[in-house]
C-alpha positions in Angstrom: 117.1 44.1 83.6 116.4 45.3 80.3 112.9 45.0 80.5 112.9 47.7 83.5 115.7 50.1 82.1 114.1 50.3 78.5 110.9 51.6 79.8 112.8 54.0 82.6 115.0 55.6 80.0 112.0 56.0 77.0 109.9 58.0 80.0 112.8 60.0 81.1 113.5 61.1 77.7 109.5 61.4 77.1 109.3 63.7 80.1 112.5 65.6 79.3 111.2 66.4 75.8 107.6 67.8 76.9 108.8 69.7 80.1 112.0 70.7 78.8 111.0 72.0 75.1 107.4 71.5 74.3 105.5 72.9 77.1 108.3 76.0 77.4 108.1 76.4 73.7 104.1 76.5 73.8 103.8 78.7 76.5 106.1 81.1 75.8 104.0 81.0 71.9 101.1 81.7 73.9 102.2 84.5 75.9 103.5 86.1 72.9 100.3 85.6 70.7 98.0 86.5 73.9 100.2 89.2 75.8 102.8 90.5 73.9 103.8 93.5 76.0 104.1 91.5 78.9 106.0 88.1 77.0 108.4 91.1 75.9 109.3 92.0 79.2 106.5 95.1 79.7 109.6 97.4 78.4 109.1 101.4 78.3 110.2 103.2 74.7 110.8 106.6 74.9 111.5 107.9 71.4 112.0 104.5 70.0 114.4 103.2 72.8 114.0 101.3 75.5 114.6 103.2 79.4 113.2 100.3 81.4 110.5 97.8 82.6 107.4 98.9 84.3 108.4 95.4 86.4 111.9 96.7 87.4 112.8 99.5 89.5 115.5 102.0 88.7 117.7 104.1 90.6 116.8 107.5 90.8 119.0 109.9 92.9 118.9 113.3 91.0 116.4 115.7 92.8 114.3 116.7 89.8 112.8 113.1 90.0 110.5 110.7 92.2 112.5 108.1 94.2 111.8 104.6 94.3 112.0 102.1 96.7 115.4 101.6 98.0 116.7 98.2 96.6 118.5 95.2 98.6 120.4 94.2 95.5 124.0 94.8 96.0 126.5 96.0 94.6 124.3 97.3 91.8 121.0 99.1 93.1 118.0 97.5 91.4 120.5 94.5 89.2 117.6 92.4 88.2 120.2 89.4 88.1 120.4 90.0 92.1 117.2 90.2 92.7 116.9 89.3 96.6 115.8 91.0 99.8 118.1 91.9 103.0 116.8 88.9 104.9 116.9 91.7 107.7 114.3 91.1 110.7 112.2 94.3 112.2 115.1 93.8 115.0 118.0 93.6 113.4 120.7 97.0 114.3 122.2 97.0 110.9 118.7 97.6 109.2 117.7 99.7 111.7 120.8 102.0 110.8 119.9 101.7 107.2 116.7 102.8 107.7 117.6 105.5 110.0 120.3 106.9 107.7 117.7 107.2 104.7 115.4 109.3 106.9 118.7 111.4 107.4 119.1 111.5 104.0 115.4 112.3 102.8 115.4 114.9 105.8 118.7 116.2 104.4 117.7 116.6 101.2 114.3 118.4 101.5 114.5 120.0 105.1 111.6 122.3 104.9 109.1 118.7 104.4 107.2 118.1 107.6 105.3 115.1 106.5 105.4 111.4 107.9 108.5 109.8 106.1 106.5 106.8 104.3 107.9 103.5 105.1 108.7 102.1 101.6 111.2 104.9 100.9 113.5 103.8 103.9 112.7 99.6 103.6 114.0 97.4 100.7 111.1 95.1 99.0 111.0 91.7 99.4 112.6 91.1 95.4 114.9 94.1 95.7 113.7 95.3 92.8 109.8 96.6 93.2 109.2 99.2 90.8 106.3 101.3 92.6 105.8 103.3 95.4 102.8 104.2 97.4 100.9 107.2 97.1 102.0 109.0 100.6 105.7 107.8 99.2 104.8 110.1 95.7 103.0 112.7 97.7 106.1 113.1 100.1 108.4 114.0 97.2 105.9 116.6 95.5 107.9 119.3 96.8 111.2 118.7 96.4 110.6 117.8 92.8 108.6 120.7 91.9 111.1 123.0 93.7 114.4 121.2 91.5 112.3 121.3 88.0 110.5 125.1 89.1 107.1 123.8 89.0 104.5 124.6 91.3 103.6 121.8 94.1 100.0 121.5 92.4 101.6 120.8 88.8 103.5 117.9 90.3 100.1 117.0 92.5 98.0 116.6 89.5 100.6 114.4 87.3 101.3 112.4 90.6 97.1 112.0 90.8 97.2 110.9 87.1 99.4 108.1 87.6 98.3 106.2 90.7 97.0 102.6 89.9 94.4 101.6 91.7 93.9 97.8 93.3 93.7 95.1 90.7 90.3 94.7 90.2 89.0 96.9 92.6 90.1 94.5 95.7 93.5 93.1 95.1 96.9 94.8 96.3 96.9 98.8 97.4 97.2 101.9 95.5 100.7 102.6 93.9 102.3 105.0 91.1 105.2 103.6 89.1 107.9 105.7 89.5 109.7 105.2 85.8 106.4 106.1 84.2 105.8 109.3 86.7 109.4 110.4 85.7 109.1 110.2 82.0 105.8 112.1 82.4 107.6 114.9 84.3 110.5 115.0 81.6 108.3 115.1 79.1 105.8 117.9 81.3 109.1 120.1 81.8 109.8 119.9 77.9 106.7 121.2 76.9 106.8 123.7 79.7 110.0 125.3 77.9 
């Protein structure tokens, strides 16, 4: 018996020490050495302190800035330690209403807009928590925001233009504009406007 149970327990404990510390504690050493930015987290400073990850959406409600997808985290919009989606199918009544009652509320809040509502303003992502719209989702909110800060649609236009990300290497994923990054550039646009 002894003769099995040696070797079982030396090879658990092997395998425990290079799954559980080496190989964590090399990765992690390259990531940092390799892609620091990223190994940190990808975290935005804004005069030396840190208002978010370009990974993580946040919830903006305030009309002066760009919206982000709506988030199926609960009870904390965009809590990164909830990340999950809605598990709601294309049928369901109770996302139906949810999307439904964020039309009414992007209709409510800009009634003069006329355009197509895009559909990741009124849908959750899959993680809850995607921190990018598309462009027709940036493009839809040029005039409210431009009308709450007093800039003119094509000021807002142009920044919008300056922040969309095209596909990863020219093929991979769509176009998108990360909405922290797009509202730091307006704050930063309206205090040099002043």
């Amino acid at each position: 018996m002894k003769s099995y149970l040696r070797p079982a327990i030396a090879l658990f404990l092997g395998i425990t020490l290079i799954t559980g510390a080496i190989y964590p504690l090399l990765i992690t050493g390259i990531g940092k050495a390799f892609f620091p930015e990223q190994a940190q987290g990808s975290l935005i400073k804004k005069d030396g302190n840190i208002v978010g990850s370009s990974l993580i959406g946040q919830n903006f409600t305030d009309s002066k800035y760009f919206w982000g997808r709506p988030s199926a985290t609960s009870p904390y919009p965009n809590n990164a330690a909830a990340s999950s989606g809605s598990n709601q199918g294309p049928l369901n009544l109770a996302l139906m209403d949810a999307v439904n009652g964020r039309i009414a509320a992007l209709k409510q809040t800009d009634p003069d807009n006329k355009l197509p509502v895009p559909v990741d303003l009124v849908t959750a992502s899959a993680s809850g928590l995607d921190p990018e719209i598309s462009p027709a989702a940036a493009i839809y909110q040029i005039d409210r925001v431009a009308k709450t800060r007093g800039f003119t649609p094509e000021q807002v236009t142009e920044l919008v233009q300056k922040h969309i990300q095209g596909r990863q290497f020219g093929i991979l994923g769509e176009p998108r504009v990360n909405v922290l990054a797009l509202n730091l550039a307006l704050d930063e646009t309206s205090k040099t406007a002043k």
